[in-house]
N, CA, C, O and CB atoms as a CASP TS submission, in Angstrom:
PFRMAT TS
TARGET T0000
AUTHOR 0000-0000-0000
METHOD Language model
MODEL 1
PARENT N/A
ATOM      1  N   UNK     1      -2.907  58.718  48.285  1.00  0.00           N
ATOM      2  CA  UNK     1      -3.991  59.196  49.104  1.00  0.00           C
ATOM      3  C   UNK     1      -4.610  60.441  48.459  1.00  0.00           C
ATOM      4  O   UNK     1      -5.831  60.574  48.380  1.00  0.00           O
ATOM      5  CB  UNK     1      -3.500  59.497  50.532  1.00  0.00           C
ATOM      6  N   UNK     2      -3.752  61.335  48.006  1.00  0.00           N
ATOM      7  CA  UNK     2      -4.146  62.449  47.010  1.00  0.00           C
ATOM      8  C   UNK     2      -5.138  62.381  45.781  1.00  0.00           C
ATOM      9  O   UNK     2      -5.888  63.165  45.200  1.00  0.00           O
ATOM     10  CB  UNK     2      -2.996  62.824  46.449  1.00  0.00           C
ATOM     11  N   UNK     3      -4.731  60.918  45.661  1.00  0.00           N
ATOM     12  CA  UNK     3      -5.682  60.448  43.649  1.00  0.00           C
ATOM     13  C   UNK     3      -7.205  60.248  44.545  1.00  0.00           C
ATOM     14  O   UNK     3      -8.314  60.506  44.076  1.00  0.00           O
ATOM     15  CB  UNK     3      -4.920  58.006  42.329  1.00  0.00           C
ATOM     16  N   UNK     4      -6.957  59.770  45.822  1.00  0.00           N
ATOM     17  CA  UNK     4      -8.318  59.229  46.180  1.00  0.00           C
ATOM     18  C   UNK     4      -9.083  60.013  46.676  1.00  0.00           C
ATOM     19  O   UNK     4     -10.311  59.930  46.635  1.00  0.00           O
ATOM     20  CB  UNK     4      -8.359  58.266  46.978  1.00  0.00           C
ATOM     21  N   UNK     5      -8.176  61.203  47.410  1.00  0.00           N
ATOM     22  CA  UNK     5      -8.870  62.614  48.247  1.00  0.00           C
ATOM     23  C   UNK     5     -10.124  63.040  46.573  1.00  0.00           C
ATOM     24  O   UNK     5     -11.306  62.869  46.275  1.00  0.00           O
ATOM     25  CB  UNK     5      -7.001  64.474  48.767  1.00  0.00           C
ATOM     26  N   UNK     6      -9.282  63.447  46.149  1.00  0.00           N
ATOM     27  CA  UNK     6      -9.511  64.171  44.242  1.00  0.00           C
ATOM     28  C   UNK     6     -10.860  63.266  44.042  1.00  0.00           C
ATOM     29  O   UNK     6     -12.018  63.659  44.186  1.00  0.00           O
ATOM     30  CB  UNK     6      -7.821  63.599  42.576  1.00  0.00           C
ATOM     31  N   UNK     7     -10.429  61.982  43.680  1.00  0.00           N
ATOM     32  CA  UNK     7     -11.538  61.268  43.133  1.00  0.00           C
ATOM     33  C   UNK     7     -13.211  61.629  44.016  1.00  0.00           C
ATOM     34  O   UNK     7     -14.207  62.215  43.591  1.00  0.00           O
ATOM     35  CB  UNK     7     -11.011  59.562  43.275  1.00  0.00           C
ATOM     36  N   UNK     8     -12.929  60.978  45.381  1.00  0.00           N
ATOM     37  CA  UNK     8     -14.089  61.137  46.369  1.00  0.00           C
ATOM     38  C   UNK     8     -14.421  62.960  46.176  1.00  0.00           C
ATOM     39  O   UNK     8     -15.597  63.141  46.491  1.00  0.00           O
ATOM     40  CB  UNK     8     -13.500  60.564  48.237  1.00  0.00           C
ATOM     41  N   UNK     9     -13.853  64.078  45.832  1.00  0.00           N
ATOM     42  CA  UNK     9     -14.718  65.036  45.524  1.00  0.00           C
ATOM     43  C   UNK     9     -14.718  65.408  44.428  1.00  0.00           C
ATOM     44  O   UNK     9     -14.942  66.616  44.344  1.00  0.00           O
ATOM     45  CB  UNK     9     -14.663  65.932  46.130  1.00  0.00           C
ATOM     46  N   UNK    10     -14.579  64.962  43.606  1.00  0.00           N
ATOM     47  CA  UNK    10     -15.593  64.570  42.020  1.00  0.00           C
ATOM     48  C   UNK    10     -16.324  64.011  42.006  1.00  0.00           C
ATOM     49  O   UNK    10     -16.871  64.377  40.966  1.00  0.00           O
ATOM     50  CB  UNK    10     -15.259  63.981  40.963  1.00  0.00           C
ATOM     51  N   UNK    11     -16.975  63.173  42.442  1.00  0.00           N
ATOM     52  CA  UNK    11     -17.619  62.687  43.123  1.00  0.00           C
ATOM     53  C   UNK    11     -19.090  63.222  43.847  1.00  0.00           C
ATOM     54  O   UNK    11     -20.296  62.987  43.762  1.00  0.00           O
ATOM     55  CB  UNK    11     -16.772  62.433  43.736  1.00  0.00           C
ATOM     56  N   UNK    12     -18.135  64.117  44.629  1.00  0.00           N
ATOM     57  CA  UNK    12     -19.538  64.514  45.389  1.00  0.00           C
ATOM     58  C   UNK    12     -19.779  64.639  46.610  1.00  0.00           C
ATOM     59  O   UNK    12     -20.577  65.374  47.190  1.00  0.00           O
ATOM     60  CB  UNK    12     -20.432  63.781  45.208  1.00  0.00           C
ATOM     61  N   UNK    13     -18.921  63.748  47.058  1.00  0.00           N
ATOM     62  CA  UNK    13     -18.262  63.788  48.505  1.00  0.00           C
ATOM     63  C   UNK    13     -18.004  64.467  49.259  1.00  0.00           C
ATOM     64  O   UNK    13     -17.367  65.303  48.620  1.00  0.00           O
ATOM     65  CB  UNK    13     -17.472  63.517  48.664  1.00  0.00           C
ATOM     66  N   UNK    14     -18.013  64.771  50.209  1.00  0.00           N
ATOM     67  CA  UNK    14     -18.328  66.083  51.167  1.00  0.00           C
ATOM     68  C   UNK    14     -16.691  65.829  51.769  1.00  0.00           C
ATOM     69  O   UNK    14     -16.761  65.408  52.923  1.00  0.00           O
ATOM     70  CB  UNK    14     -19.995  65.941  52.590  1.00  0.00           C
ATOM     71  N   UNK    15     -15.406  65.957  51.343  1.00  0.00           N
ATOM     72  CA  UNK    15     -14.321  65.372  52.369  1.00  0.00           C
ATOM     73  C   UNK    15     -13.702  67.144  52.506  1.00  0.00           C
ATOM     74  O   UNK    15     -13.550  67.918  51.560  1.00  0.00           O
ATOM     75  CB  UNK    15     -12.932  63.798  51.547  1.00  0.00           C
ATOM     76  N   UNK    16     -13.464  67.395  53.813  1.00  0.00           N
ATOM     77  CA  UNK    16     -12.954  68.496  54.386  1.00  0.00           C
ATOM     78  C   UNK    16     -11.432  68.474  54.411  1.00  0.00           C
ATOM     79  O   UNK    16     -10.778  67.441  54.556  1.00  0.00           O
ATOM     80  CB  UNK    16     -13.510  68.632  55.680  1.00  0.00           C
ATOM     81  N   UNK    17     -10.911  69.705  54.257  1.00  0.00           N
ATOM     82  CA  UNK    17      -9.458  70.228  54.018  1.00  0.00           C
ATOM     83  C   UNK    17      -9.250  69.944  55.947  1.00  0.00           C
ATOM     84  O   UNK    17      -8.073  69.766  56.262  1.00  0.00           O
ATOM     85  CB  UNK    17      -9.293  72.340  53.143  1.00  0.00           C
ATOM     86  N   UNK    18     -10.133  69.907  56.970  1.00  0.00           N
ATOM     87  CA  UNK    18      -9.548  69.240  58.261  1.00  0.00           C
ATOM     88  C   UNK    18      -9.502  68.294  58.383  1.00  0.00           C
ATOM     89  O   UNK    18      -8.833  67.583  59.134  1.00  0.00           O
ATOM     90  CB  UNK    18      -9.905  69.379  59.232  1.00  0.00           C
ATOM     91  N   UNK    19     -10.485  68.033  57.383  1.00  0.00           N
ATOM     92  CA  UNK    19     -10.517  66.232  58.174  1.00  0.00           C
ATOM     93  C   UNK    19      -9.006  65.326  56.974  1.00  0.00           C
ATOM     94  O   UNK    19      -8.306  64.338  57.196  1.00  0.00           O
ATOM     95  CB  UNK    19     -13.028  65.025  57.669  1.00  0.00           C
ATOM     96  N   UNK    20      -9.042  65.834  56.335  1.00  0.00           N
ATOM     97  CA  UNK    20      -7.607  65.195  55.452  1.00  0.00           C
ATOM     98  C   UNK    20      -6.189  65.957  56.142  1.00  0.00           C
ATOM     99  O   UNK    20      -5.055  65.494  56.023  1.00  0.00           O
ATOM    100  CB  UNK    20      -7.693  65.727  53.411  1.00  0.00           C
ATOM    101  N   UNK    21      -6.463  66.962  56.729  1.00  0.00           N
ATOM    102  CA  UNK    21      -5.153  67.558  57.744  1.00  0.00           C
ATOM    103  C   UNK    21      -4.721  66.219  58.635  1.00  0.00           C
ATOM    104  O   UNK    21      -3.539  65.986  58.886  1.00  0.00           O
ATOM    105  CB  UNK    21      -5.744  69.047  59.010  1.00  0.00           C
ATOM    106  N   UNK    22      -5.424  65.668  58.926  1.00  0.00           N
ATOM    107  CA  UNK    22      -5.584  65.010  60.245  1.00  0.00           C
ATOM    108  C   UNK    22      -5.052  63.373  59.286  1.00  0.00           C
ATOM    109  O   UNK    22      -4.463  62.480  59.896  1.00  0.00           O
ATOM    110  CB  UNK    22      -7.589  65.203  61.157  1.00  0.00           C
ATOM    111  N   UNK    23      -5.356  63.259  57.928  1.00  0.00           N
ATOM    112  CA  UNK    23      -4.581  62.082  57.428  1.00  0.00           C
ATOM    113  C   UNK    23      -3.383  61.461  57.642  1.00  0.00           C
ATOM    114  O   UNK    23      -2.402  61.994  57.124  1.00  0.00           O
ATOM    115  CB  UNK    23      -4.461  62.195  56.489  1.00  0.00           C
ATOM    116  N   UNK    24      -3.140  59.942  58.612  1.00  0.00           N
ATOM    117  CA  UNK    24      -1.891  59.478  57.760  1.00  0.00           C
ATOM    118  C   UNK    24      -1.632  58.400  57.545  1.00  0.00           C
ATOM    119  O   UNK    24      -2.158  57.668  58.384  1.00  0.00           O
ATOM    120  CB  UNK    24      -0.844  59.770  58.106  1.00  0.00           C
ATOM    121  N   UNK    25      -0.878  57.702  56.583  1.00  0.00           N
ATOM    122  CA  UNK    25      -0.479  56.458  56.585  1.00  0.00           C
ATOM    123  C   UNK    25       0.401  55.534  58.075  1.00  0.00           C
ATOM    124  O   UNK    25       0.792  54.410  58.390  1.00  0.00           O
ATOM    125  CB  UNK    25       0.353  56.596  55.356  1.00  0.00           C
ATOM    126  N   UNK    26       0.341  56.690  58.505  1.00  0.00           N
ATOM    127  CA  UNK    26       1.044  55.684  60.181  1.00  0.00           C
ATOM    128  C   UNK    26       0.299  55.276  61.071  1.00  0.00           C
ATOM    129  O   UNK    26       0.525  54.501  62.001  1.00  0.00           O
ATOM    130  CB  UNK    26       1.970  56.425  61.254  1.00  0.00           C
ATOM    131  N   UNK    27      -0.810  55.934  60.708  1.00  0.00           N
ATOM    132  CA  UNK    27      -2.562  55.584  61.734  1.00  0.00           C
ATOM    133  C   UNK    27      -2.062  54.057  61.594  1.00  0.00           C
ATOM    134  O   UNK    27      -1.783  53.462  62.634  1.00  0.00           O
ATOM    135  CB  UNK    27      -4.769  56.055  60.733  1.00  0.00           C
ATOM    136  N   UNK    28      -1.943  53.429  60.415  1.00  0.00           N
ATOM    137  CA  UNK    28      -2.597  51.989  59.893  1.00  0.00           C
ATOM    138  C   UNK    28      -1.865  50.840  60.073  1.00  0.00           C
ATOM    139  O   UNK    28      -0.932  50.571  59.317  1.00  0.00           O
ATOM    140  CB  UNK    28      -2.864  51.947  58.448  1.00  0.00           C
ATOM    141  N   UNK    29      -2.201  50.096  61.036  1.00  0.00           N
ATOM    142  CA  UNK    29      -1.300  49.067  61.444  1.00  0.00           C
ATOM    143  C   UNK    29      -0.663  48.367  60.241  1.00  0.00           C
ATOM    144  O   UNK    29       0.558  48.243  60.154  1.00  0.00           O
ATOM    145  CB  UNK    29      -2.020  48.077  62.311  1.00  0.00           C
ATOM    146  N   UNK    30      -1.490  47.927  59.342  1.00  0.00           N
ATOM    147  CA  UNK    30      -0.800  47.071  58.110  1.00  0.00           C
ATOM    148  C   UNK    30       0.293  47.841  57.307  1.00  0.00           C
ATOM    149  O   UNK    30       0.810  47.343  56.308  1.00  0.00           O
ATOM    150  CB  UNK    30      -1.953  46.630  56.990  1.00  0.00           C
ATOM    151  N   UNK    31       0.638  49.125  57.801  1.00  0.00           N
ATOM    152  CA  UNK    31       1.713  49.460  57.202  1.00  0.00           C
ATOM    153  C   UNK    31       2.905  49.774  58.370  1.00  0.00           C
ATOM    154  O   UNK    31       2.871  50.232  59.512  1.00  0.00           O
ATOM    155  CB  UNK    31       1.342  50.628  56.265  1.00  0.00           C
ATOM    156  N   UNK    32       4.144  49.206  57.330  1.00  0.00           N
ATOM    157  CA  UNK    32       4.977  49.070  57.819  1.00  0.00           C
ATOM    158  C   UNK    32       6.321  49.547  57.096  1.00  0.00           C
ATOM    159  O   UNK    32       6.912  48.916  56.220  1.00  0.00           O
ATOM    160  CB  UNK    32       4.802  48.001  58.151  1.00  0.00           C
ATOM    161  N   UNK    33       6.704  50.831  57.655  1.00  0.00           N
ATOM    162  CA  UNK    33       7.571  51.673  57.243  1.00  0.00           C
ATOM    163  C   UNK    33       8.453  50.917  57.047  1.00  0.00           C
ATOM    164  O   UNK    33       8.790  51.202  55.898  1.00  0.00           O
ATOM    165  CB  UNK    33       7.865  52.672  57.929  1.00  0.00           C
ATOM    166  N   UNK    34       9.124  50.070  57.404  1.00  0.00           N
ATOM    167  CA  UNK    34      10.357  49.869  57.204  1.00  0.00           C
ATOM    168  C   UNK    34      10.646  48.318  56.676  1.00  0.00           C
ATOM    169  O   UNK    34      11.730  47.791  56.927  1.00  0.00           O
ATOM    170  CB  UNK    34      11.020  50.247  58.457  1.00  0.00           C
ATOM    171  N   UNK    35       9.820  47.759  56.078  1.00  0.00           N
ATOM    172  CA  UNK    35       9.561  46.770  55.569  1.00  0.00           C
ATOM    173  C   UNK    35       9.513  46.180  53.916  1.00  0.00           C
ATOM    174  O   UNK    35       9.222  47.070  53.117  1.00  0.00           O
ATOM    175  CB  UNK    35       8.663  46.760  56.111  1.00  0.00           C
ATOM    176  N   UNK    36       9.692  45.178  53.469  1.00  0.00           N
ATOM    177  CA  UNK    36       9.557  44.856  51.772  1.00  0.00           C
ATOM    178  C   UNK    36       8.207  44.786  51.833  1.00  0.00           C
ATOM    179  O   UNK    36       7.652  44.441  52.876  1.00  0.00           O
ATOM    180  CB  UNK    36      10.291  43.370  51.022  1.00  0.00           C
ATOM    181  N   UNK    37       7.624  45.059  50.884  1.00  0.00           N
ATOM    182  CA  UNK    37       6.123  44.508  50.405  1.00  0.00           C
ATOM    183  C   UNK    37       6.122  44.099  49.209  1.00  0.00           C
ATOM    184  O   UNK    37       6.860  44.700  48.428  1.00  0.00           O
ATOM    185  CB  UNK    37       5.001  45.464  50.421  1.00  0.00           C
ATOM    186  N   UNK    38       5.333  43.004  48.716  1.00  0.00           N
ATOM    187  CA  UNK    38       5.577  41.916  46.930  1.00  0.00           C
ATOM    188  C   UNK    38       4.126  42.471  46.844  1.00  0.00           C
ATOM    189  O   UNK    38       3.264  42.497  47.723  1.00  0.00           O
ATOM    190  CB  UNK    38       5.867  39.476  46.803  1.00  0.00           C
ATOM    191  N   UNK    39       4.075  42.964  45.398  1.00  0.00           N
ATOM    192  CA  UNK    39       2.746  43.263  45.296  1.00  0.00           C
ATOM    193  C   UNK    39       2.201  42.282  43.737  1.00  0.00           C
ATOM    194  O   UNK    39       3.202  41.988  43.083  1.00  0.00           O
ATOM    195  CB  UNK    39       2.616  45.139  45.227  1.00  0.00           C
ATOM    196  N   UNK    40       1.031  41.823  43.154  1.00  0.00           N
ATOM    197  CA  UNK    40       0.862  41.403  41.895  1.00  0.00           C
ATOM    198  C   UNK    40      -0.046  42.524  41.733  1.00  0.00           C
ATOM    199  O   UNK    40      -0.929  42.629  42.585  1.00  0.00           O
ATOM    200  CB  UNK    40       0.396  39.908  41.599  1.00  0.00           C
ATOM    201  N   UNK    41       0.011  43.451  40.723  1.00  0.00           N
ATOM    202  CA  UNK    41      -0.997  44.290  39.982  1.00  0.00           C
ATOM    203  C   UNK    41      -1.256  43.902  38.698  1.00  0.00           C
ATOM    204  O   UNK    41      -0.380  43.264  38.114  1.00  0.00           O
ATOM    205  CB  UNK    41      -0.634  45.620  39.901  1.00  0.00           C
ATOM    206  N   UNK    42      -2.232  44.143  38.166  1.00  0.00           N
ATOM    207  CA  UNK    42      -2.881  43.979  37.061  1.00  0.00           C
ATOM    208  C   UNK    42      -1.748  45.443  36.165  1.00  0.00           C
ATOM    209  O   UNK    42      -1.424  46.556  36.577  1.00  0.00           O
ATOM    210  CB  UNK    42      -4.889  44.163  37.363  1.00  0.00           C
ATOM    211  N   UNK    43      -1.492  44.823  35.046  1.00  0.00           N
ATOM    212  CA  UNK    43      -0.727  45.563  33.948  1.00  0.00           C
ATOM    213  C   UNK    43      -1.405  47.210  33.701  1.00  0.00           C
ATOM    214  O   UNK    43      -0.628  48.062  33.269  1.00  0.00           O
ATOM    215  CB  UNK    43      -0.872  44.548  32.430  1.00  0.00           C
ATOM    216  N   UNK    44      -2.439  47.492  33.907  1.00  0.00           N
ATOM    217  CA  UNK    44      -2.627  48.846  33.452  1.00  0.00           C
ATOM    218  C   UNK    44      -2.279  49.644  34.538  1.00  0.00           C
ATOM    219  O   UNK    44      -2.057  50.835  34.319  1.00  0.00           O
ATOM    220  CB  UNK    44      -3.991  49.157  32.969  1.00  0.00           C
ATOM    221  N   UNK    45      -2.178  49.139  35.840  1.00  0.00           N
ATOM    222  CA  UNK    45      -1.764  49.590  37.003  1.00  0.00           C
ATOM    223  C   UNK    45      -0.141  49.834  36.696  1.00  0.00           C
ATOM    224  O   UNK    45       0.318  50.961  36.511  1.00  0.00           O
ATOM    225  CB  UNK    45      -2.161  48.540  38.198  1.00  0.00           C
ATOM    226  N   UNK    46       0.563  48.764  36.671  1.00  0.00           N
ATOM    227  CA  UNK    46       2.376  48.819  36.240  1.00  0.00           C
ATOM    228  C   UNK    46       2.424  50.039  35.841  1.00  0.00           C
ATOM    229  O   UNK    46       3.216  50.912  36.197  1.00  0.00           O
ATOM    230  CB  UNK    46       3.087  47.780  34.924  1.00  0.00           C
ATOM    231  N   UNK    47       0.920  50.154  34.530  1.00  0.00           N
ATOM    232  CA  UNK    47       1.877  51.106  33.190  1.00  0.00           C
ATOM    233  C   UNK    47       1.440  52.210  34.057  1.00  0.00           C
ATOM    234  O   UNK    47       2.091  53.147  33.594  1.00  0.00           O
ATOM    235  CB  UNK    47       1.315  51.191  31.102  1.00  0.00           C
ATOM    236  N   UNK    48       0.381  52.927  35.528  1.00  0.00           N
ATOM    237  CA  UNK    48       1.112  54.301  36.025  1.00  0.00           C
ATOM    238  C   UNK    48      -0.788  54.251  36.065  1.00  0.00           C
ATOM    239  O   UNK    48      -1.180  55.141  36.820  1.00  0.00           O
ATOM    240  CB  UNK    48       2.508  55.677  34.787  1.00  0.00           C
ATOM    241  N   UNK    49      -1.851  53.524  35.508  1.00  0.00           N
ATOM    242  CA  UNK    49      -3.334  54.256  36.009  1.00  0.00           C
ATOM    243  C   UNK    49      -3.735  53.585  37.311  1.00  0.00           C
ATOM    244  O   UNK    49      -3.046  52.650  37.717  1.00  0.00           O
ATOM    245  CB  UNK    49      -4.709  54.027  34.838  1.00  0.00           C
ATOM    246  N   UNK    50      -4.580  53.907  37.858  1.00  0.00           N
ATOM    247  CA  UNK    50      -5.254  53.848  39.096  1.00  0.00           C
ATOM    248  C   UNK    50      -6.437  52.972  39.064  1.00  0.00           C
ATOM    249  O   UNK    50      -7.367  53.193  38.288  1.00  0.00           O
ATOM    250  CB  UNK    50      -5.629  55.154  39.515  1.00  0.00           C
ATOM    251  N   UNK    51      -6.426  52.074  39.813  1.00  0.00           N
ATOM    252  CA  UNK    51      -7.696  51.204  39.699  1.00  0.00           C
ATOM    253  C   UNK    51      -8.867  51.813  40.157  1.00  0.00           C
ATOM    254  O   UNK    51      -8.734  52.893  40.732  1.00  0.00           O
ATOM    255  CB  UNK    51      -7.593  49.962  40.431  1.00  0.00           C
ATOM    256  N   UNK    52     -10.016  51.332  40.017  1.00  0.00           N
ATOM    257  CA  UNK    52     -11.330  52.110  40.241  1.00  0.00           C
ATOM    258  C   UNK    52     -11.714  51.850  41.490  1.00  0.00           C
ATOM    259  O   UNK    52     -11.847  50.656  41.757  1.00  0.00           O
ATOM    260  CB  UNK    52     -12.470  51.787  39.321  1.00  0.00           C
ATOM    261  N   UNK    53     -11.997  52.863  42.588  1.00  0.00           N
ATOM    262  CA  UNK    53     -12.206  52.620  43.839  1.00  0.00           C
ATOM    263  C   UNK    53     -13.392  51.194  43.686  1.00  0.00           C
ATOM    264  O   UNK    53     -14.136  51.015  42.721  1.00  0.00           O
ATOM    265  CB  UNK    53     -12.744  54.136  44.627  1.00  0.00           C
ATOM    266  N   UNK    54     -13.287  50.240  45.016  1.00  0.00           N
ATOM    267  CA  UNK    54     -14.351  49.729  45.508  1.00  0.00           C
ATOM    268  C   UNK    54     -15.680  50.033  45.646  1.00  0.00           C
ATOM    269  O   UNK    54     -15.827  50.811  46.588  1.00  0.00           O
ATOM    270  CB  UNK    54     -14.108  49.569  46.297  1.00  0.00           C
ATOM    271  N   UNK    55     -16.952  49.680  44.977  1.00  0.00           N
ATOM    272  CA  UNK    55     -18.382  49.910  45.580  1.00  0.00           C
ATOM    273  C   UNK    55     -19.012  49.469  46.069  1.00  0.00           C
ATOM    274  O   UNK    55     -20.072  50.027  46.356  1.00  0.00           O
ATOM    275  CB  UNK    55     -19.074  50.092  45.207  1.00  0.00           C
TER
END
């Protein structure tokens, strides 16, 4: 959530130090703490880079 906070204000993005206070991954129904997840990523992802946000 941090790579994406960063990215969106490089950017240009107007994102506020409150309004990311107020961030969390437990808001989000599709996640599920206590659960396996199988993921397929594309190899440059494995090796540790970040895919390019959605436009």
């Amino acid at each position: 959530m941090n790579a994406a906070i960063q990215q969106l204000r490089r950017e240009g993005y107007p994102v506020m130090d409150s309004d990311v206070e107020k961030l969390s991954p437990l808001q989000c129904g599709h996640i599920n703490m206590q659960g396996r997840y199988s993921f397929t990523v594309p190899e440059s992802v494995s090796k540790g880079e970040l895919r390019a946000f959605n436009e």
